[in-house]
C-alpha positions as CSV (number, residue, x, y, z in Angstrom):
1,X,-2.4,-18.7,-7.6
2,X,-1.7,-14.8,-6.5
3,X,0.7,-14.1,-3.8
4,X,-0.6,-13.2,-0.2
5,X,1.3,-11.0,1.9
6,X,0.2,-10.3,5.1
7,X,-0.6,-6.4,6.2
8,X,1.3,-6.2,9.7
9,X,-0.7,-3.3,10.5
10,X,-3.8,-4.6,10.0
11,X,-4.1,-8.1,10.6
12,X,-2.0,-8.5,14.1
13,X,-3.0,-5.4,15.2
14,X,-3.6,-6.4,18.7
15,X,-0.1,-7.6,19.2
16,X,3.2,-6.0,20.0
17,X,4.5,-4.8,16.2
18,X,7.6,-6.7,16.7
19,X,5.5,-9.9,18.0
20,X,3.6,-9.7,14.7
21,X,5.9,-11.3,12.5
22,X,6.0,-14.4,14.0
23,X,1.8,-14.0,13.7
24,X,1.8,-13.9,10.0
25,X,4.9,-16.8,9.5
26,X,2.7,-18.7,12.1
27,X,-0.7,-18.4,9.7
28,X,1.2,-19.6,6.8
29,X,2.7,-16.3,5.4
30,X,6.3,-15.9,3.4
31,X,6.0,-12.3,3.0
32,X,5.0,-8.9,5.3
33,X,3.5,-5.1,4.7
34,X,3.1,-2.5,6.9
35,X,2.5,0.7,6.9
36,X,5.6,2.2,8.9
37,X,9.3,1.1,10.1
38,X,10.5,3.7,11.2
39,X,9.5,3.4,15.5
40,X,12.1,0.8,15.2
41,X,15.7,0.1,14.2
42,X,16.2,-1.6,10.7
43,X,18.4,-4.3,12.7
44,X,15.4,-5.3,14.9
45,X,12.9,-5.0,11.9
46,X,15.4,-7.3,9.9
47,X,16.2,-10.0,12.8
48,X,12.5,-10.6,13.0
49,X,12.3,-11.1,8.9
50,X,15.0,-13.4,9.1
51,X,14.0,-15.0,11.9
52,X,10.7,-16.2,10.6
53,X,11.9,-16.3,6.8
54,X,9.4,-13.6,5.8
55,X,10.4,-11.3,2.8
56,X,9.1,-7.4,3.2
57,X,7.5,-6.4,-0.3
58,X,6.2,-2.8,1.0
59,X,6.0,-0.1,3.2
60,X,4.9,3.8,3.2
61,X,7.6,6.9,3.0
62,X,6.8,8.7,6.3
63,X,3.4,10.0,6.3
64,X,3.5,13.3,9.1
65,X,2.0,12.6,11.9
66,X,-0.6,9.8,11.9
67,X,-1.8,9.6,15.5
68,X,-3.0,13.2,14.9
69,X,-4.9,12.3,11.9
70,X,-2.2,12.9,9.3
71,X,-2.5,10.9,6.0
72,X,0.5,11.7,3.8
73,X,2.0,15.5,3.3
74,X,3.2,14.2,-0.1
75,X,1.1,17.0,-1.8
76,X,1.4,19.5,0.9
77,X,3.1,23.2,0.0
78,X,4.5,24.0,3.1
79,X,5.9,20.3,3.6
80,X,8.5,19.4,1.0
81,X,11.5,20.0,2.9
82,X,10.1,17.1,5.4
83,X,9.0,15.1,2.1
84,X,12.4,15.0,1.3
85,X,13.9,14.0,4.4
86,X,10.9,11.4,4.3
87,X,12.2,9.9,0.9
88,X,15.8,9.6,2.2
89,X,15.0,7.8,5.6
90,X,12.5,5.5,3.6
91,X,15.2,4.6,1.4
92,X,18.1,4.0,4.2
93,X,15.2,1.4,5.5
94,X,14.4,0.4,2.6
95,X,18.1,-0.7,1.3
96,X,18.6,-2.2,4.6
97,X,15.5,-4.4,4.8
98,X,15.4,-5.3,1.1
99,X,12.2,-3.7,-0.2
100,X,11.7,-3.7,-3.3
101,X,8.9,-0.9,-3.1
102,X,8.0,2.1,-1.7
103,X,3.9,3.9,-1.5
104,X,3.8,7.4,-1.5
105,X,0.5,8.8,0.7
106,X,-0.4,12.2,-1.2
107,X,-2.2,13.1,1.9
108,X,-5.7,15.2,2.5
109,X,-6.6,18.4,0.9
110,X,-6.4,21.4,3.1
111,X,-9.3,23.7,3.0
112,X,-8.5,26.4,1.1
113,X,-5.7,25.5,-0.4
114,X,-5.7,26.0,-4.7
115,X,-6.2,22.5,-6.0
116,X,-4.0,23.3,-8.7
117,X,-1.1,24.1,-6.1
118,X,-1.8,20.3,-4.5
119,X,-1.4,18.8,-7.3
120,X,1.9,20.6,-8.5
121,X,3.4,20.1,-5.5
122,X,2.3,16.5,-5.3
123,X,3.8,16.0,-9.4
124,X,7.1,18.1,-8.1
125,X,7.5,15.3,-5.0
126,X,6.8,12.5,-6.9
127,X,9.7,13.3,-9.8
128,X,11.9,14.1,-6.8
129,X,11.1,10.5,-5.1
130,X,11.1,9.0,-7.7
131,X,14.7,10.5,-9.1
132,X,15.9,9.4,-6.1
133,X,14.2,6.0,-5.8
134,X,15.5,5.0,-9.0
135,X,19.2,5.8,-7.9
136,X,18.6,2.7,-5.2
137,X,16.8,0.5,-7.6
138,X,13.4,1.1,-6.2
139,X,9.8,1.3,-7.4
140,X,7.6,4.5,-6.0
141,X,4.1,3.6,-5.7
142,X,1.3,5.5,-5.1
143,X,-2.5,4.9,-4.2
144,X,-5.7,6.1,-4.7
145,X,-7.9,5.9,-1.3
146,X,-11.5,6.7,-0.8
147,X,-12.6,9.7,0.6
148,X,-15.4,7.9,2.7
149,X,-13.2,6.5,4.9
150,X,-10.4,9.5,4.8
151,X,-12.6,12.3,3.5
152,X,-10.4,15.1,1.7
153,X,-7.7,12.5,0.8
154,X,-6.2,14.3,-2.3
155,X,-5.8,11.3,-4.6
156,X,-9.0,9.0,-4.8
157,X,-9.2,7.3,-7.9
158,X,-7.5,5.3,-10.7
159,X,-8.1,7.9,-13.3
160,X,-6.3,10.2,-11.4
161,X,-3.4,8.0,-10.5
162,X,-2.5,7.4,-13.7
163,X,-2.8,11.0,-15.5
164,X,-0.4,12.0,-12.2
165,X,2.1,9.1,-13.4
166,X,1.8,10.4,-16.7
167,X,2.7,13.7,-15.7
168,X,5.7,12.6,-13.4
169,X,7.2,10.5,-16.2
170,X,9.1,8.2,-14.2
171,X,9.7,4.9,-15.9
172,X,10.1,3.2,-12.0
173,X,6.8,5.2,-10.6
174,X,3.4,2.9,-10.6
175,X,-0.3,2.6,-9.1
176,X,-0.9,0.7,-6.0
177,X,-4.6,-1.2,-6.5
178,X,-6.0,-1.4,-3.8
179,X,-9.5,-3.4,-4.3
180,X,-11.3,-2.3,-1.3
181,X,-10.6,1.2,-1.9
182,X,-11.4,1.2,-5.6
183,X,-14.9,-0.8,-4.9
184,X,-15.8,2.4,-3.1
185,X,-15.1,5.1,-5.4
186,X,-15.7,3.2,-8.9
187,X,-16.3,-0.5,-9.0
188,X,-15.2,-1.9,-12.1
189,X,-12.7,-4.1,-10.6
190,X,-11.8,-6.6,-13.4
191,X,-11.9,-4.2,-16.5
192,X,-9.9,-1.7,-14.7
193,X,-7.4,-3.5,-13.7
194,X,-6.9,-5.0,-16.5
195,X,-6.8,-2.4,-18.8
196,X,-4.0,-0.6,-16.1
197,X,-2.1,-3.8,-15.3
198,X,0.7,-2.6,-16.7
199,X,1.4,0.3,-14.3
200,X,0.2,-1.3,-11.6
201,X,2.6,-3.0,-9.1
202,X,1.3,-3.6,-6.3
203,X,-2.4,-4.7,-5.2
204,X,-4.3,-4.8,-1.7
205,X,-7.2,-6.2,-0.6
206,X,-10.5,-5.6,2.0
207,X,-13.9,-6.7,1.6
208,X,-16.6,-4.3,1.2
209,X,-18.7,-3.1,3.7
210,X,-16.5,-3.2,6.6
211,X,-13.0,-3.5,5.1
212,X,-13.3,-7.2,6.3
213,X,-11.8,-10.6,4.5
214,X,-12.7,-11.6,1.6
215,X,-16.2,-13.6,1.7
216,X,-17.7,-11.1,4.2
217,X,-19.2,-8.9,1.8
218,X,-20.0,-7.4,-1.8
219,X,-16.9,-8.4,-3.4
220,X,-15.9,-11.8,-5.8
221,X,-12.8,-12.3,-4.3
222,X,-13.2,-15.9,-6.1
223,X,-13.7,-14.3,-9.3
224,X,-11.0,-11.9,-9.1
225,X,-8.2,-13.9,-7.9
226,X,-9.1,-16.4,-11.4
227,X,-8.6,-13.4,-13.7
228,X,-5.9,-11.8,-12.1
229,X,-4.0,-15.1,-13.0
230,X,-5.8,-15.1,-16.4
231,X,-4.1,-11.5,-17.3
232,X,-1.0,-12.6,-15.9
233,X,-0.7,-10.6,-12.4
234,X,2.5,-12.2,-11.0
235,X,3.2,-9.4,-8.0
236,X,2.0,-9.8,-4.4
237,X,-1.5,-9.0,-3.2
238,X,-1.5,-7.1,0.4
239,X,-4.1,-8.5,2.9
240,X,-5.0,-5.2,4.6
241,X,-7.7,-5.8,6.6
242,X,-9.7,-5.6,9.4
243,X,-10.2,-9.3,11.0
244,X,-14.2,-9.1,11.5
245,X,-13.3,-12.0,14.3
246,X,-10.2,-13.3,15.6
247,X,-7.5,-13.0,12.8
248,X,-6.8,-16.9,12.5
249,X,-11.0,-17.6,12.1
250,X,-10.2,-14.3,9.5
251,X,-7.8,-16.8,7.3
252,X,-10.4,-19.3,6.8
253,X,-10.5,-18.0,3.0
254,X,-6.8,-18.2,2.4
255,X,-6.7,-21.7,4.1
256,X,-9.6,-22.6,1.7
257,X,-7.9,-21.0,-1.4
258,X,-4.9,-23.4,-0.9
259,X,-6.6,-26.3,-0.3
């Protein structure tokens, strides 16, 4: 049976982000994401985790500013001296709050910028992340998102992920899957996941349209969770997103998973 951990910034979002811990232990979760720590100490973060007896399996390196529509500066020219500053505070938190793992947001094309410059730079800050991930024992992730939703977003599809991996070289650097994403830009869940399982180390989930649970749309979810067990997926899978309800009537096909 996969691992479910519950996306903080997602599921609760209507609650206090310190309140939401007690949320996901309350619905029947043993582990948390979420997107960002760093609003609050890594004593108060780490109170509520032990509080509740929730493990944190994943959060993002700081991202630029997100309430102004930032989505990563990872690949960024002008940005790697803040990049850098980002991997060292997501690694204080990180070592502090146990977390095993680390995404990396390339962030969205500028107009006008030479591709070939984005994706240098983003290569250049993902050996540097990863060189100093590796020194705290850490994984660097990073994830292909669709450019539907986040148009411009400079890394969109597996493909892509993986020839940027190959390029950066890094023996502790993997994909994050995330389903919902994927369905939008390729489809061909099952085969590709399979055929990448190895660098992938972390998955996510959302239903497609929407970015709902699972049973609200296109997706298998039934089918998939079988075969990743079949191929022997053994990490967590990230439940990031959107309740179409109420998020406890959201968890009606977790409840029925376990029963």
């Amino acid at each position: 049976m996969p691992k479910f951990a519950a996306n903080l910034t997602m599921l609760f979002s209507e609650e206090p982000f310190l309140d939401r811990f007690e949320r996901a232990a309350s619905a029947g979760f043993k582990a948390v994401e979420f997107l960002f720590p760093y609003a609050y100490s890594p004593s108060e973060i780490k109170q509520k985790l032990e509080q509740f007896d929730l493990s944190l399996v994943l959060h993002n390196l700081p991202a630029g500013d997100w309430d102004s529509g930032e989505r990563g500066i990872a690949c960024l020219p002008d940005r790697v001296d803040e990049f850098r500053t980002g991997v060292a505070k997501a690694i204080e938190y990180a070592k502090a709050l146990h977390v095993p793992k680390l995404n990396c947001l390339a962030g969205k094309a500028p107009a006008g910028v030479d591709k070939q410059l984005l994706h240098q730079t983003f290569v250049d800050n993902l050996k540097y992340a990863a060189g100093e991930l590796q020194k705290a024992d850490l994984k660097l992730l990073i994830e292909p998102i669709n450019t539907f939703d986040i148009p411009g977003f400079f890394l969109s599809k597996t493909q892509q992920g993986i020839a940027i991996l190959d390029e950066v070289g890094a023996d502790n650097a993997f994909l994050q899957y995330d389903i919902y994403h994927a369905q939008r830009m390729e489809g061909e869940l099952a085969n590709t996941i399979e055929k990448y399982l190895g660098r992938i180390a972390h998955i996510q989930l959302a239903d497609n349209p929407g970015r709902h649970e699972p049973g609200t749309g296109e997706i298998n979810y039934n089918y998939l969770f079988k075969f990743l067990d079949q191929i022997g997926y053994h990490g967590w899978i990230g439940c990031e997103y959107k309740p179409a309800n109420s998020t406890e009537a959201g968890l009606a096909w977790l409840q029925n998973l376990n029963s």
